[in-house]
N, C-alpha and C positions, 0 to 999 in steps of 0.2 A: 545455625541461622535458618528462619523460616522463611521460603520463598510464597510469597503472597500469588494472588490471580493478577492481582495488579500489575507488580513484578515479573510475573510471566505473558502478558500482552500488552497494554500499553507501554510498561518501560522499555522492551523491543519493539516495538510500535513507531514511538518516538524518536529512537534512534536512527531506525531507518528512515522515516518520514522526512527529520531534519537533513540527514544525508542526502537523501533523493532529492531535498531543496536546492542544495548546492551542485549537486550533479545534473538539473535542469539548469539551472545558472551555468555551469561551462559548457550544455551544450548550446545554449543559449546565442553566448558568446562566442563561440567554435565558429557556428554556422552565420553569425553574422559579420564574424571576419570574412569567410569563405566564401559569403554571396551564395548561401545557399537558403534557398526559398523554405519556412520551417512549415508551411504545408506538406510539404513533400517527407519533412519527417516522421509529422503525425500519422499519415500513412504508412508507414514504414511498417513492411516485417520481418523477421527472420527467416520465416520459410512462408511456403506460398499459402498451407493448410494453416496456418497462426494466425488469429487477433493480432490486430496492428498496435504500434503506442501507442496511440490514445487510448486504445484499450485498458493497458498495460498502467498506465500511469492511472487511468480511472480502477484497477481493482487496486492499487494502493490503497486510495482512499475506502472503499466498498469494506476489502476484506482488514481493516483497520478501525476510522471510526465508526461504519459503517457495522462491522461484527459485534460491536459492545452493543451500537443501536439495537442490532437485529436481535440480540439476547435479553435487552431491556422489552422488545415488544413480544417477544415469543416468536417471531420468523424471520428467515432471512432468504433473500429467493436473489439468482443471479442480479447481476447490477443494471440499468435502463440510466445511462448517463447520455445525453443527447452528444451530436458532434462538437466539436470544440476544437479553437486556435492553441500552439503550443503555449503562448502565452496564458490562454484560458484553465490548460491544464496547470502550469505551474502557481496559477492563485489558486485552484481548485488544489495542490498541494499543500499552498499554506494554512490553508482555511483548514486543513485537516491537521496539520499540526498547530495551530490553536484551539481545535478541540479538541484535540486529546492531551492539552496540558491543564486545559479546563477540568479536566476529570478528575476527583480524587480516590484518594487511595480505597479512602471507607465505600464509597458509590462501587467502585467495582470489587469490592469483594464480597460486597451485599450480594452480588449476582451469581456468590456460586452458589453449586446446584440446581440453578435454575434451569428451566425446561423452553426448547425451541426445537422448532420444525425449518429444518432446509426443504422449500419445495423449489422444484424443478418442472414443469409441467402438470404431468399427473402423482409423479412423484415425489414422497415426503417423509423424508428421514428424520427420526427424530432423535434428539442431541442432549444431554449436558451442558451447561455452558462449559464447563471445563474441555468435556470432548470437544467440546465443539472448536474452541479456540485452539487447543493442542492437536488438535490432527485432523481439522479443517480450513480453520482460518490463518492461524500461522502459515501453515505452510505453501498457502494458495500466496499469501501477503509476501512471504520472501522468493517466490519463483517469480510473480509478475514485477517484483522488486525488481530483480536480476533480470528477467527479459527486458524491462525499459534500458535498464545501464548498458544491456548487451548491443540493443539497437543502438545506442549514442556510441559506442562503442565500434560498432562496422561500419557505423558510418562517419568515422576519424575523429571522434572526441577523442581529446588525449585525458583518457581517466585510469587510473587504478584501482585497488582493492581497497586501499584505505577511504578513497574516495565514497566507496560504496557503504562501506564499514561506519564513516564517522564516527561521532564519538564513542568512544567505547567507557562500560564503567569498569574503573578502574581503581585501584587501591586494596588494604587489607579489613 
């Protein structure tokens, strides 16, 4: 079996994207059983030196539909998402998993090989899209994945791993 670029980012893309749907949905819910104010979550961080959740929820989408975009223009430079209500981040979740089911298979494998530059300042690294998605944006997409679940997490969402995981593909 041949594992596509496709298959190697959006089909992890998606999985998590939908997961994180539903894991803002419980924390959703969590805190308005709780009477807790969900500003107070979007501020939220794990340690004092960390980007908050908003952040965290905003580089799902960035290092997600955001990296196909950035490979389709030839750059991808940190994310500039304005502030936002939790509620604003969870349609800013959905809106990204309806574009990344919009995408098909042939559109993103058209893009390998292609060539993009991460700038950071003055600095400008230049990528593969392949590199770029296997050992820049994957892995940025599943940490801030995990830091959001983590903050709903300390602050008493009752979630698990499968929670996180959602659907998984499964079969022979």
């Amino acid at each position: 079996m041949t594992v596509s670029l496709y298959d190697l980012s959006v089909g992890s893309y998606i999985q998590i994207v939908e997961a994180a749907s539903g894991v803002l949905k419980s924390g959703a819910e969590h805190f308005a059983n709780e009477g807790v104010d969900l500003s107070e979550i979007v501020s939220s961080k794990l340690a004092p030196d960390m980007l908050d959740f908003h952040f965290q929820v905003v580089c799902i989408t960035h290092h997600s539909i955001g990296a196909i975009n950035g490979i389709k223009a030839g750059e991808f430079t940190p994310p500039n998402y304005p502030p936002s209500s939790y509620e604003e981040l969870q349609k800013l979740n959905d809106e990204t998993l309806s574009a990344l089911k919009a995408l098909t298979a042939d559109e993103v494998n058209e893009l390998g090989g292609a060539k993009l530059t991460f700038k950071l300042g003055d600095m400008a690294i230049p990528f593969t899209a392949e590199n770029f998605l296997l050992s820049f944006s994957l892995p940025n997409f599943y940490f801030h994945a995990t830091t959001a679940y983590d903050i709903l997490r300390v602050k008493g969402v009752p979630l698990g791993k499968r929670d996180f995981l959602g659907a998984m593909k499964v079969g022979n």
